[in-house]
mmCIF file of the N, C-alpha and C atoms, coordinates in Angstrom:
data_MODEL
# 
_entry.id   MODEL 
# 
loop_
_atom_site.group_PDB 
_atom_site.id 
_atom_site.type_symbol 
_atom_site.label_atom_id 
_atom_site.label_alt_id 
_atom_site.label_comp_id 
_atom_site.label_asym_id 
_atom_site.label_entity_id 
_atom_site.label_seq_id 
_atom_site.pdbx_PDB_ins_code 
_atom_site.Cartn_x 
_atom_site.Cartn_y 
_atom_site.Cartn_z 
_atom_site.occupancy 
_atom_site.B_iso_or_equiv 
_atom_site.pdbx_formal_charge 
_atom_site.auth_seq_id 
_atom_site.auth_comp_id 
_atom_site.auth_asym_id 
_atom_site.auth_atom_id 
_atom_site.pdbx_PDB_model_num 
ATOM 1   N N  . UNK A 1 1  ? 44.250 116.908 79.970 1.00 0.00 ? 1  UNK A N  1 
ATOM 2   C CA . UNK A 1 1  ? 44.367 117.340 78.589 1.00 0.00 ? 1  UNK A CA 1 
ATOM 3   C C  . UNK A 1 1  ? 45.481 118.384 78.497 1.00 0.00 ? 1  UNK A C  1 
ATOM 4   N N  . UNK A 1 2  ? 46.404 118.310 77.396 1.00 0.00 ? 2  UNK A N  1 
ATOM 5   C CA . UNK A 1 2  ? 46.953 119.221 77.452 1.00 0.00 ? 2  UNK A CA 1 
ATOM 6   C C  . UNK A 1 2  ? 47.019 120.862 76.842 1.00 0.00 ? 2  UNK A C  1 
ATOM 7   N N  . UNK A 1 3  ? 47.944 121.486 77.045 1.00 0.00 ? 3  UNK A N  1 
ATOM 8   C CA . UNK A 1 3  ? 47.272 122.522 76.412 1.00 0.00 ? 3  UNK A CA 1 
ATOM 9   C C  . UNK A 1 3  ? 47.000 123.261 75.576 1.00 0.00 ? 3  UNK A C  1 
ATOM 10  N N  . UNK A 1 4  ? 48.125 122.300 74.438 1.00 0.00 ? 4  UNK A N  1 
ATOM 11  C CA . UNK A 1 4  ? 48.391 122.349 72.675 1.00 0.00 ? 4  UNK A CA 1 
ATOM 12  C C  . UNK A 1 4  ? 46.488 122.265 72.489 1.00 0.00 ? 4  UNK A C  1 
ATOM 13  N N  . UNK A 1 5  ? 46.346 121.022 72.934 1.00 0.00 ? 5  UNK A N  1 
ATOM 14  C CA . UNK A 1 5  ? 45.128 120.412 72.592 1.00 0.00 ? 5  UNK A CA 1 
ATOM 15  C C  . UNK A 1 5  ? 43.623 121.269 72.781 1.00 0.00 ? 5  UNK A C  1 
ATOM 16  N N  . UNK A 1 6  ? 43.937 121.976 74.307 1.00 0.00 ? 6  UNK A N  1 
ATOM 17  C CA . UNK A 1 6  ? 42.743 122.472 74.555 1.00 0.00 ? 6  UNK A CA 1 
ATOM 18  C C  . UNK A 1 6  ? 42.365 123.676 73.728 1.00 0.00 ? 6  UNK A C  1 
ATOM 19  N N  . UNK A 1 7  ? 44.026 124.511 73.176 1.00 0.00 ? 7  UNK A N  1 
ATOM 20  C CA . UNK A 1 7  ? 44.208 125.516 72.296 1.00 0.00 ? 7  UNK A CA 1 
ATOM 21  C C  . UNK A 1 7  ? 43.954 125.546 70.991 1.00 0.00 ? 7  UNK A C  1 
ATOM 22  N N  . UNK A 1 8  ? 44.071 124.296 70.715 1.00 0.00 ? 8  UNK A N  1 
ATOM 23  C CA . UNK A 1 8  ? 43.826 123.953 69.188 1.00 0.00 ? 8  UNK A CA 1 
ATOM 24  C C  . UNK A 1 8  ? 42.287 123.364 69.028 1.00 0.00 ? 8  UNK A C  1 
ATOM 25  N N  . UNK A 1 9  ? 41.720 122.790 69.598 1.00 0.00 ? 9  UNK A N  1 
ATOM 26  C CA . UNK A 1 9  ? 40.210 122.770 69.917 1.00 0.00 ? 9  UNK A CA 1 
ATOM 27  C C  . UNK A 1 9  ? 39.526 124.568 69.650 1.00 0.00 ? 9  UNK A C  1 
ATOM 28  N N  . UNK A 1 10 ? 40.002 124.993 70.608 1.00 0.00 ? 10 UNK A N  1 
ATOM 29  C CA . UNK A 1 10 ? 39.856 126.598 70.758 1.00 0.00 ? 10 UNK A CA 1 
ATOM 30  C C  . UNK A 1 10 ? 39.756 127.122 69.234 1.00 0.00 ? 10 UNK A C  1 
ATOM 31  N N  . UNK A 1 11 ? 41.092 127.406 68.559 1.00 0.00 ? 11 UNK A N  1 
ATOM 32  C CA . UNK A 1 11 ? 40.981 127.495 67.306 1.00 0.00 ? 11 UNK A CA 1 
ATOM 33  C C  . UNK A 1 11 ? 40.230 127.139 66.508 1.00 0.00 ? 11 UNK A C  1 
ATOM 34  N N  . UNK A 1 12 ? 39.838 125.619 66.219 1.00 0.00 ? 12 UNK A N  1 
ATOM 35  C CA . UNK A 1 12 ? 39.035 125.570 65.527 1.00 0.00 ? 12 UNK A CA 1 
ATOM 36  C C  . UNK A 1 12 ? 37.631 125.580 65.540 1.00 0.00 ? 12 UNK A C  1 
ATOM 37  N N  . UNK A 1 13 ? 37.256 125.654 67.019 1.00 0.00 ? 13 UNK A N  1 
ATOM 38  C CA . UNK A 1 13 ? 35.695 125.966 67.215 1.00 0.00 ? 13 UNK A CA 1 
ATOM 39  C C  . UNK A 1 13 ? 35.694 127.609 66.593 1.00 0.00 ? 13 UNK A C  1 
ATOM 40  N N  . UNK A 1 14 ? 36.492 128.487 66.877 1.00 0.00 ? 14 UNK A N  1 
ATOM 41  C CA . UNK A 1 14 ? 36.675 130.053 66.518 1.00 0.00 ? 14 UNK A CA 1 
ATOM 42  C C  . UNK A 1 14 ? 36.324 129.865 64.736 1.00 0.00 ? 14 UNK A C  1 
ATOM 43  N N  . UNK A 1 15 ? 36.741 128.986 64.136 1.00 0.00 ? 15 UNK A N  1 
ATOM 44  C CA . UNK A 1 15 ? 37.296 129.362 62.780 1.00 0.00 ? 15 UNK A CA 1 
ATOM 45  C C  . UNK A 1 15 ? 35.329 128.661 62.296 1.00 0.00 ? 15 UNK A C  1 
ATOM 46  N N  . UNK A 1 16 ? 35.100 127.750 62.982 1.00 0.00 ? 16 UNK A N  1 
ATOM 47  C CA . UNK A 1 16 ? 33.838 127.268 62.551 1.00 0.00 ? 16 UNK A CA 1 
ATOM 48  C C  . UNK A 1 16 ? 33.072 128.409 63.318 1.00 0.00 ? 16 UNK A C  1 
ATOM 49  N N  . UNK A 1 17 ? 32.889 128.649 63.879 1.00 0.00 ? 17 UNK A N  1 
ATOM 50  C CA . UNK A 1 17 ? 31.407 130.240 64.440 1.00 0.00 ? 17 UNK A CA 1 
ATOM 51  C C  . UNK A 1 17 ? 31.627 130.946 63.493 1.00 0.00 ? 17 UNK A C  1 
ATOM 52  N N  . UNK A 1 18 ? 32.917 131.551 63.116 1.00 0.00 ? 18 UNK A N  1 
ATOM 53  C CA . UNK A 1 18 ? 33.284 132.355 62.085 1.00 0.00 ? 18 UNK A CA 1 
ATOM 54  C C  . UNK A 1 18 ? 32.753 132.225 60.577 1.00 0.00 ? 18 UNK A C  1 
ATOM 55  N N  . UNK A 1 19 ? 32.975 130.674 59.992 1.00 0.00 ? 19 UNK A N  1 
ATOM 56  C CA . UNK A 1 19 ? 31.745 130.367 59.105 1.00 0.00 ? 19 UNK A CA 1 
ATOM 57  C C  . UNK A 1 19 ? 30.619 130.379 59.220 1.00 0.00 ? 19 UNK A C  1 
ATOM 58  N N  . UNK A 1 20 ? 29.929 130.005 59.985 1.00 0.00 ? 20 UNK A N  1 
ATOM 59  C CA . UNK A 1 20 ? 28.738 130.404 60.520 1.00 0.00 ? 20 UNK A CA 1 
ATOM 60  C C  . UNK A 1 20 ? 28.158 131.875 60.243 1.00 0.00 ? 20 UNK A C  1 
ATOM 61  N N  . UNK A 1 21 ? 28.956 132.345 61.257 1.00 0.00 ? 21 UNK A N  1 
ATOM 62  C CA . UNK A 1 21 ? 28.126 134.332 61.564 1.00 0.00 ? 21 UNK A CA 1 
ATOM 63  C C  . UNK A 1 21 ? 28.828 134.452 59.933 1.00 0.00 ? 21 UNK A C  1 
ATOM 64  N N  . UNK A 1 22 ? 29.276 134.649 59.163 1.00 0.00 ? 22 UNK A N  1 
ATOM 65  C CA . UNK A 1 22 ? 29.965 135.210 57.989 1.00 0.00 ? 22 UNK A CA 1 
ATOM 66  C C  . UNK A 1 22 ? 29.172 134.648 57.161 1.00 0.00 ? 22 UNK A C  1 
ATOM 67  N N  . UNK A 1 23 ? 28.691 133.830 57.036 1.00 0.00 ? 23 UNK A N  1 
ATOM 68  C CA . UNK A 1 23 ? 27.696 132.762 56.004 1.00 0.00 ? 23 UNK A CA 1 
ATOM 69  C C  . UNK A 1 23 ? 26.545 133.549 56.088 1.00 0.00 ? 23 UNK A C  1 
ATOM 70  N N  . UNK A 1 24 ? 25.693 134.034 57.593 1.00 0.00 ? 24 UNK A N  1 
ATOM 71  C CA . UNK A 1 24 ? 24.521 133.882 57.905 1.00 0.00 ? 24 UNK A CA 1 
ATOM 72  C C  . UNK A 1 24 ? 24.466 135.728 57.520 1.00 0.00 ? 24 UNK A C  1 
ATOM 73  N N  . UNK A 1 25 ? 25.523 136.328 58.033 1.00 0.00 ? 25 UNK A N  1 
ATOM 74  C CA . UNK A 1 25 ? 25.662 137.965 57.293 1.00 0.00 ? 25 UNK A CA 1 
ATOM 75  C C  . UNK A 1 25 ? 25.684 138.567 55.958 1.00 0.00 ? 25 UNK A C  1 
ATOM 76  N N  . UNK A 1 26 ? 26.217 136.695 55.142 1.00 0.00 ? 26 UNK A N  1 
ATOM 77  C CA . UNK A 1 26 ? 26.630 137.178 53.769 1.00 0.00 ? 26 UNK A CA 1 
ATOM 78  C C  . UNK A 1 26 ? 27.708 138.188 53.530 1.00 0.00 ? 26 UNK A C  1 
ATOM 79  N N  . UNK A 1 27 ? 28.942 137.781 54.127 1.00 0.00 ? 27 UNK A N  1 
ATOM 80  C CA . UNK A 1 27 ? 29.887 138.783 54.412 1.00 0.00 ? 27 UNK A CA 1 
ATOM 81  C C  . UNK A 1 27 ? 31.296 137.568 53.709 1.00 0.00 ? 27 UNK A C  1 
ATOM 82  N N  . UNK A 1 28 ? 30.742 137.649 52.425 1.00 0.00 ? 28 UNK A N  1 
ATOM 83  C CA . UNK A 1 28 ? 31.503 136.537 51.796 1.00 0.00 ? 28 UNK A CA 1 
ATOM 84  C C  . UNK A 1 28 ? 33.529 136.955 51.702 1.00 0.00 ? 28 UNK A C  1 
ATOM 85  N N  . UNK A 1 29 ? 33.607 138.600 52.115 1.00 0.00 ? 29 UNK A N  1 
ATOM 86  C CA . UNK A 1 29 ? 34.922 138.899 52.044 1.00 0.00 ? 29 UNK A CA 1 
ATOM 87  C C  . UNK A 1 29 ? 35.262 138.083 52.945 1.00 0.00 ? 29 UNK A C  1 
ATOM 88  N N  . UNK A 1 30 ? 34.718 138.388 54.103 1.00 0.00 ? 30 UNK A N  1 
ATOM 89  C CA . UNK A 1 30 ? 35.782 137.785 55.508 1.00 0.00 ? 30 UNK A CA 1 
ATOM 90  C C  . UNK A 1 30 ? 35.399 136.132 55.163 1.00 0.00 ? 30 UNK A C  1 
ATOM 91  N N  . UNK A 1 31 ? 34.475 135.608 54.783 1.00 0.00 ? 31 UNK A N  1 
ATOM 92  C CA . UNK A 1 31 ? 35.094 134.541 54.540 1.00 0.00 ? 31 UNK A CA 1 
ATOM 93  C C  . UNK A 1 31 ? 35.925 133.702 54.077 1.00 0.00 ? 31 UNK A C  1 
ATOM 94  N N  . UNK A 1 32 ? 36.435 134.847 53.031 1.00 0.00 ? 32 UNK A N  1 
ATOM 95  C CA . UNK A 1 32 ? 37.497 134.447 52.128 1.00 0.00 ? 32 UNK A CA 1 
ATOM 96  C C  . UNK A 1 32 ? 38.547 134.777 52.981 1.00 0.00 ? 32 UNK A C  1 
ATOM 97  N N  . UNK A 1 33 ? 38.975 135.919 53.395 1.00 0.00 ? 33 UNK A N  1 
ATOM 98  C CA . UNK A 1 33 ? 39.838 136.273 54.242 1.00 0.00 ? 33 UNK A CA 1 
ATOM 99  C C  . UNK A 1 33 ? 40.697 135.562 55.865 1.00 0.00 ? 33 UNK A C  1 
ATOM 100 N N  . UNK A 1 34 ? 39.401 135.850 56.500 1.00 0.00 ? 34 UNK A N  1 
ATOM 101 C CA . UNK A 1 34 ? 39.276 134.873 57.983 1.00 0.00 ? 34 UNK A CA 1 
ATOM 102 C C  . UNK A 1 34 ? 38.815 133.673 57.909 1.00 0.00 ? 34 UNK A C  1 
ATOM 103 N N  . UNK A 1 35 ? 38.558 132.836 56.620 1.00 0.00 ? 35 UNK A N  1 
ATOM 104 C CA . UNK A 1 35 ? 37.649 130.981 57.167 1.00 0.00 ? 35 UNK A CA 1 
ATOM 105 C C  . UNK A 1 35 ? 38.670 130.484 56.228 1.00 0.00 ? 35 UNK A C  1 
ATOM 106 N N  . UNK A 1 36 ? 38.670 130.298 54.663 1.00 0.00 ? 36 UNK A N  1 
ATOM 107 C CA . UNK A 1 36 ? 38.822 130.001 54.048 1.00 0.00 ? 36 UNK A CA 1 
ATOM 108 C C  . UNK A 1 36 ? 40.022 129.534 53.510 1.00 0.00 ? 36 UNK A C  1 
ATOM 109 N N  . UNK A 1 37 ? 40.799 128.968 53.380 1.00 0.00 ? 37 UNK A N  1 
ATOM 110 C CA . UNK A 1 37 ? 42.065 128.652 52.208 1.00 0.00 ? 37 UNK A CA 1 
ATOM 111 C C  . UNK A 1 37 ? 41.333 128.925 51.259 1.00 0.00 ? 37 UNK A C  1 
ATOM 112 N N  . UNK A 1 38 ? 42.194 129.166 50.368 1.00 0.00 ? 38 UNK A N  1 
ATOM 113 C CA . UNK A 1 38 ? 42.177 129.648 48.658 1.00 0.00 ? 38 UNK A CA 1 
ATOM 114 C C  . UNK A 1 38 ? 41.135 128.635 47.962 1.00 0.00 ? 38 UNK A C  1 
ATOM 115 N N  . UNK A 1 39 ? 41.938 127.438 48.182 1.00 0.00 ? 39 UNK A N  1 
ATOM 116 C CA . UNK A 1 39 ? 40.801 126.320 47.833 1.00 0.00 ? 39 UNK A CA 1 
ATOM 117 C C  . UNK A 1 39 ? 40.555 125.356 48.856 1.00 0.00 ? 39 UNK A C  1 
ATOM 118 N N  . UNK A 1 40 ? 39.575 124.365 48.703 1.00 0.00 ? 40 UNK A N  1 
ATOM 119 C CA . UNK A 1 40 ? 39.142 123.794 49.962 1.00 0.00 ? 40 UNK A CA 1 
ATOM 120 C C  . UNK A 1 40 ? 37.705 122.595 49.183 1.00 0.00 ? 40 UNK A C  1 
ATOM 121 N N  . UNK A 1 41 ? 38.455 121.447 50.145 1.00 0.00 ? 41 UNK A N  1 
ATOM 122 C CA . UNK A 1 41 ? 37.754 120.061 50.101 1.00 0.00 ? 41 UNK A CA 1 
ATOM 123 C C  . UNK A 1 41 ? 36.308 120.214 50.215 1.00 0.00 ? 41 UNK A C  1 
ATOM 124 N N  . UNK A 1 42 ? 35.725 120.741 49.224 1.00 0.00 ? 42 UNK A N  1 
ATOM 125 C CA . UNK A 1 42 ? 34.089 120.882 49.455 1.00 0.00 ? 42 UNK A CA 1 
ATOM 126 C C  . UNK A 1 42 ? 33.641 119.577 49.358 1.00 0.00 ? 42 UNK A C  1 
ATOM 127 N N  . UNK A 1 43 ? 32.749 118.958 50.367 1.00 0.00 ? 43 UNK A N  1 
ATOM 128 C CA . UNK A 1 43 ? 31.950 118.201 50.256 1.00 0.00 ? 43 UNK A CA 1 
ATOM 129 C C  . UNK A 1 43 ? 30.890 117.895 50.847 1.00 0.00 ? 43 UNK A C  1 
ATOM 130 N N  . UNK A 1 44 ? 29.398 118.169 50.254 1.00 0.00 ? 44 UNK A N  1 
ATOM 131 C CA . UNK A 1 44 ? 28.491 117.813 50.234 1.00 0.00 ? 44 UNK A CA 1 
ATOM 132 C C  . UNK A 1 44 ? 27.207 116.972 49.878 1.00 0.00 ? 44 UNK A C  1 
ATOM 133 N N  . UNK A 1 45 ? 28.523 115.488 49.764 1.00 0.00 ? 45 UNK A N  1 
ATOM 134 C CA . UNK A 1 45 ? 28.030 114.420 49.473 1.00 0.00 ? 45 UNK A CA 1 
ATOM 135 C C  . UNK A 1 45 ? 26.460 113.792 50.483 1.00 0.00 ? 45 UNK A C  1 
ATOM 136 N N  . UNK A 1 46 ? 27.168 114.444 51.892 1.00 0.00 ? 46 UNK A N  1 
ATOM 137 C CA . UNK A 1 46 ? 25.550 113.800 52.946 1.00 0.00 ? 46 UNK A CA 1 
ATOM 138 C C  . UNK A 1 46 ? 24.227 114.442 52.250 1.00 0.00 ? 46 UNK A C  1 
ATOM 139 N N  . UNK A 1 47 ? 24.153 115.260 51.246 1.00 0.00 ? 47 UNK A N  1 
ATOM 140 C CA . UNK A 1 47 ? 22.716 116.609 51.156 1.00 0.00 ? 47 UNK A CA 1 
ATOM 141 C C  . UNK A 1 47 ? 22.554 115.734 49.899 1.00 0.00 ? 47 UNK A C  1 
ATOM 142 N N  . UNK A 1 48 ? 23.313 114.899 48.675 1.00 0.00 ? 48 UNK A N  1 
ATOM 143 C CA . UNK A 1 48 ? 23.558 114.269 47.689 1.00 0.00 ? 48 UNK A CA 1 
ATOM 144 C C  . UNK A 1 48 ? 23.889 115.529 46.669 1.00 0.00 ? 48 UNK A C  1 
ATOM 145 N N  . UNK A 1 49 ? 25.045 115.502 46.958 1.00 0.00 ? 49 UNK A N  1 
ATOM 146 C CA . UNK A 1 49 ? 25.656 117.202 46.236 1.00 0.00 ? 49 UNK A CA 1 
ATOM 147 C C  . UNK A 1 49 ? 26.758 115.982 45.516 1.00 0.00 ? 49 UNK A C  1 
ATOM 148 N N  . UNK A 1 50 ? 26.577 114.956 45.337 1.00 0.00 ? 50 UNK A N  1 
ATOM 149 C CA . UNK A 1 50 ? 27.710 114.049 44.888 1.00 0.00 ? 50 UNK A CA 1 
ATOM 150 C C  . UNK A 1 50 ? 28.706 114.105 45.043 1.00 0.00 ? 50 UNK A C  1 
ATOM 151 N N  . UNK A 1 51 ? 30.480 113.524 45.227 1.00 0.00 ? 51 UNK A N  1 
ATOM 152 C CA . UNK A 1 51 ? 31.793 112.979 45.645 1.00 0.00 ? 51 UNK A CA 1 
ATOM 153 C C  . UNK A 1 51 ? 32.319 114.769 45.916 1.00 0.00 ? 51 UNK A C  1 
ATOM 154 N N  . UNK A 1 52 ? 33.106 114.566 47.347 1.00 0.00 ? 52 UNK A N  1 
ATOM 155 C CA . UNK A 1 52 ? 33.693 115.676 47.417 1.00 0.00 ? 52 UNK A CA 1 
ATOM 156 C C  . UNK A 1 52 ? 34.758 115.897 46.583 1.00 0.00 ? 52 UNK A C  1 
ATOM 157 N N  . UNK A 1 53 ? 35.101 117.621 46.454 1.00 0.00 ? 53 UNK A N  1 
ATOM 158 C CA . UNK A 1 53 ? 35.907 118.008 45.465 1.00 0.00 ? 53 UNK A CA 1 
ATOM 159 C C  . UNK A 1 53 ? 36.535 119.146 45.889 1.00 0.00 ? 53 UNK A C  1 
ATOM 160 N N  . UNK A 1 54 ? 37.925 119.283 45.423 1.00 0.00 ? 54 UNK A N  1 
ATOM 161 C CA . UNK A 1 54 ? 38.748 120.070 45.934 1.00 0.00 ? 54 UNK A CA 1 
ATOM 162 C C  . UNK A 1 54 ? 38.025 122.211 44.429 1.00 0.00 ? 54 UNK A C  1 
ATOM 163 N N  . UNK A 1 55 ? 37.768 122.969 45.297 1.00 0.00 ? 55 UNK A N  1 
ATOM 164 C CA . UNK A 1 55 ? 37.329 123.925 44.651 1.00 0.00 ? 55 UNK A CA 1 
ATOM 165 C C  . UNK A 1 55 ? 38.072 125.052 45.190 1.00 0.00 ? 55 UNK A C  1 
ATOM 166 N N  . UNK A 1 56 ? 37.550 126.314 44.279 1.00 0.00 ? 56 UNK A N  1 
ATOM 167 C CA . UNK A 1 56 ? 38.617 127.812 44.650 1.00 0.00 ? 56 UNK A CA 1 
ATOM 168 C C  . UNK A 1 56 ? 37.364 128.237 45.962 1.00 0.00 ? 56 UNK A C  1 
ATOM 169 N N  . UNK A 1 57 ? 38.079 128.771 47.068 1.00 0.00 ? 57 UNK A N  1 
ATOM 170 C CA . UNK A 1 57 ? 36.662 129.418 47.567 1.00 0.00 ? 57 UNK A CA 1 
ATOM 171 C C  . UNK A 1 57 ? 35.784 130.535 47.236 1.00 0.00 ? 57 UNK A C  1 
ATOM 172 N N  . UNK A 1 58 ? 36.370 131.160 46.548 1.00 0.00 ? 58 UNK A N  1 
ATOM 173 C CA . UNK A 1 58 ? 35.604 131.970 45.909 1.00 0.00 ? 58 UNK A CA 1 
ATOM 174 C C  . UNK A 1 58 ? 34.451 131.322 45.191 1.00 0.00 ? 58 UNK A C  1 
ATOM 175 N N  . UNK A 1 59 ? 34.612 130.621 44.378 1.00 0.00 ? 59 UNK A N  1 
ATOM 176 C CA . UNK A 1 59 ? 33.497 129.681 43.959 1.00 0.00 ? 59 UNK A CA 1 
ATOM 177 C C  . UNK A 1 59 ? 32.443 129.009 45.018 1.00 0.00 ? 59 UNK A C  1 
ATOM 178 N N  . UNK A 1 60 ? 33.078 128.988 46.239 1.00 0.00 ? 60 UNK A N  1 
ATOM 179 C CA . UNK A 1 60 ? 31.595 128.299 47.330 1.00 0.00 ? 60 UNK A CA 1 
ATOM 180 C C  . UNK A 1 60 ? 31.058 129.752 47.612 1.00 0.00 ? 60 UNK A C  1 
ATOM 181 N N  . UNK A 1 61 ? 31.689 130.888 47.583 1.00 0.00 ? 61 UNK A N  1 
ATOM 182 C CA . UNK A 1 61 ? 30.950 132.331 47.764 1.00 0.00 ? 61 UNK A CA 1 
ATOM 183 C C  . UNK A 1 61 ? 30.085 132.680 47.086 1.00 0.00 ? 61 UNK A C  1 
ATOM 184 N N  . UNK A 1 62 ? 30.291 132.700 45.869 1.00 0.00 ? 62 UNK A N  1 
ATOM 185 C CA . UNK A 1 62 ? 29.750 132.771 45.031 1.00 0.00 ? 62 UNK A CA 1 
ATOM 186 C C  . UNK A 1 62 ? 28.175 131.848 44.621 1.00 0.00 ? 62 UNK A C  1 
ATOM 187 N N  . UNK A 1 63 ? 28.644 130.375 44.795 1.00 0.00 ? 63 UNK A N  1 
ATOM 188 C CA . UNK A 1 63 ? 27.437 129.827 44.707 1.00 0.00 ? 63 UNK A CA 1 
ATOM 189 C C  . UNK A 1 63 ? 26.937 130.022 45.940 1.00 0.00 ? 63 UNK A C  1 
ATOM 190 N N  . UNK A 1 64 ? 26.840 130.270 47.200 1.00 0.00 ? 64 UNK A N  1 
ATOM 191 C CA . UNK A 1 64 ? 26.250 130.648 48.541 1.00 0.00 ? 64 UNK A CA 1 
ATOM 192 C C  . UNK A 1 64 ? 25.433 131.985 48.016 1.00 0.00 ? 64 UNK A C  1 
ATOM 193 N N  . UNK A 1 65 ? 26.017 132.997 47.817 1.00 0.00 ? 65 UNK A N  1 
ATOM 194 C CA . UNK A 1 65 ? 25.192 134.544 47.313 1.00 0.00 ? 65 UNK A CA 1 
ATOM 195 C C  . UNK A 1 65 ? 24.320 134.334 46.382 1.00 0.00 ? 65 UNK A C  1 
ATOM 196 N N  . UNK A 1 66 ? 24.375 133.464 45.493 1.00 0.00 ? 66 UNK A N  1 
ATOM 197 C CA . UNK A 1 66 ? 23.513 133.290 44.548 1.00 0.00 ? 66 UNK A CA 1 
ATOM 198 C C  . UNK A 1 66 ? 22.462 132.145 45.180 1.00 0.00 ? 66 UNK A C  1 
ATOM 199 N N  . UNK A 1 67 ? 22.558 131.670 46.191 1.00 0.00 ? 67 UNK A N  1 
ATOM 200 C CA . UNK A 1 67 ? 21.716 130.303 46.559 1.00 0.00 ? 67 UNK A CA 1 
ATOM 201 C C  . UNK A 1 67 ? 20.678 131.056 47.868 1.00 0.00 ? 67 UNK A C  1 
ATOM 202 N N  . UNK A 1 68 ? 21.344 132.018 48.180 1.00 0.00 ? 68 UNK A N  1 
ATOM 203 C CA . UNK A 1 68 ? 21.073 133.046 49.195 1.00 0.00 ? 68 UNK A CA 1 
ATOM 204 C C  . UNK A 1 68 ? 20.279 134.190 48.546 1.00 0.00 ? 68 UNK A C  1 
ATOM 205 N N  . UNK A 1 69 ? 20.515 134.762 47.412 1.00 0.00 ? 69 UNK A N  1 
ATOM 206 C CA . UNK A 1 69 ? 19.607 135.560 46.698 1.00 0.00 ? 69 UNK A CA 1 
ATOM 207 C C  . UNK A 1 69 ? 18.354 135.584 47.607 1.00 0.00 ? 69 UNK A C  1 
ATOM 208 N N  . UNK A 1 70 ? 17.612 137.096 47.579 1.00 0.00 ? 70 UNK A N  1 
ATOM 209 C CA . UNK A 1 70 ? 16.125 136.959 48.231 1.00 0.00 ? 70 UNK A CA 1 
ATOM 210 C C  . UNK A 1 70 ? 15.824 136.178 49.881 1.00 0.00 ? 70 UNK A C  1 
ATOM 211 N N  . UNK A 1 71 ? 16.945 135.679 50.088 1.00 0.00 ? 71 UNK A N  1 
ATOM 212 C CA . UNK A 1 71 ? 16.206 135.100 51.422 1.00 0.00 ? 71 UNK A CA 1 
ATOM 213 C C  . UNK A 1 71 ? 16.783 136.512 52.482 1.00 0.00 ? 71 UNK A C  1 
ATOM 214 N N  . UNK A 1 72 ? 15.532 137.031 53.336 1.00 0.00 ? 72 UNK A N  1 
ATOM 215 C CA . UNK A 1 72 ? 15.208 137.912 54.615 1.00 0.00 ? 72 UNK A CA 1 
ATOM 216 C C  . UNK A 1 72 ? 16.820 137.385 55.879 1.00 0.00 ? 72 UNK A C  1 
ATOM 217 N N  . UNK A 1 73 ? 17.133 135.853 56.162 1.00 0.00 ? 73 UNK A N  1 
ATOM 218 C CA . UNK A 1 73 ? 17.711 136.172 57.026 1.00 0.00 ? 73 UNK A CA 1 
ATOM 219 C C  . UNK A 1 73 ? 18.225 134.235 56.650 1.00 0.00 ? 73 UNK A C  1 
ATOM 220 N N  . UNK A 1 74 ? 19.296 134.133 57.120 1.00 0.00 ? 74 UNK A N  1 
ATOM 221 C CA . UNK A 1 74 ? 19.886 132.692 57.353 1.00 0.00 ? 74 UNK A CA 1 
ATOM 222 C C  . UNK A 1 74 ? 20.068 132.558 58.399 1.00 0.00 ? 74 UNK A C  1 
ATOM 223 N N  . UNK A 1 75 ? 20.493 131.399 59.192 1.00 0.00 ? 75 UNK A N  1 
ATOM 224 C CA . UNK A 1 75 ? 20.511 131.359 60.803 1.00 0.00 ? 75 UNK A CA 1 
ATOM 225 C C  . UNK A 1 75 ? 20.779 129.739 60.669 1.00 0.00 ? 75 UNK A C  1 
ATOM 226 N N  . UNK A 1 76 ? 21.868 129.644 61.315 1.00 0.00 ? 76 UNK A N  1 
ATOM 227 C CA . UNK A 1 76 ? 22.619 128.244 61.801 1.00 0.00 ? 76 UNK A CA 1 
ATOM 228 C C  . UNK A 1 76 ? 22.930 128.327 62.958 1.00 0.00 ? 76 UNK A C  1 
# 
């Protein structure tokens, strides 16, 4: 394998934990900051969230904090 490949693997496992722990902290800045493009191919067609769609991320923050309201702890 080479080592563009093994590096760029690298990267993007980093950028997905990063959604993760930032999701599960509710630390919706750095997600905007460190995960996110501005906008981004939301789709959650597998959950039946119907046809993916290109959105601002602020808007998946937003509906996350509010969907998150009241819950003690998240964990992925």
């Amino acid at each position: 394998m080479e080592e563009i490949e093994i590096a760029n693997k690298f990267e993007i496992t980093e950028v997905v934990n990063r959604l993760f722990i930032h999701t599960d902290y509710q630390e919706w800045d750095k997600l905007l900051t460190m995960v996110f493009a501005p906008e981004v191919v939301f789709d959650m067609s597998s959950v039946g969230a119907g046809e993916a769609k290109t959105i601002k991320a602020e808007e998946i923050c937003q509906m996350w904090a509010k969907g998150f309201e009241g819950l003690d702890g998240i964990h992925h």
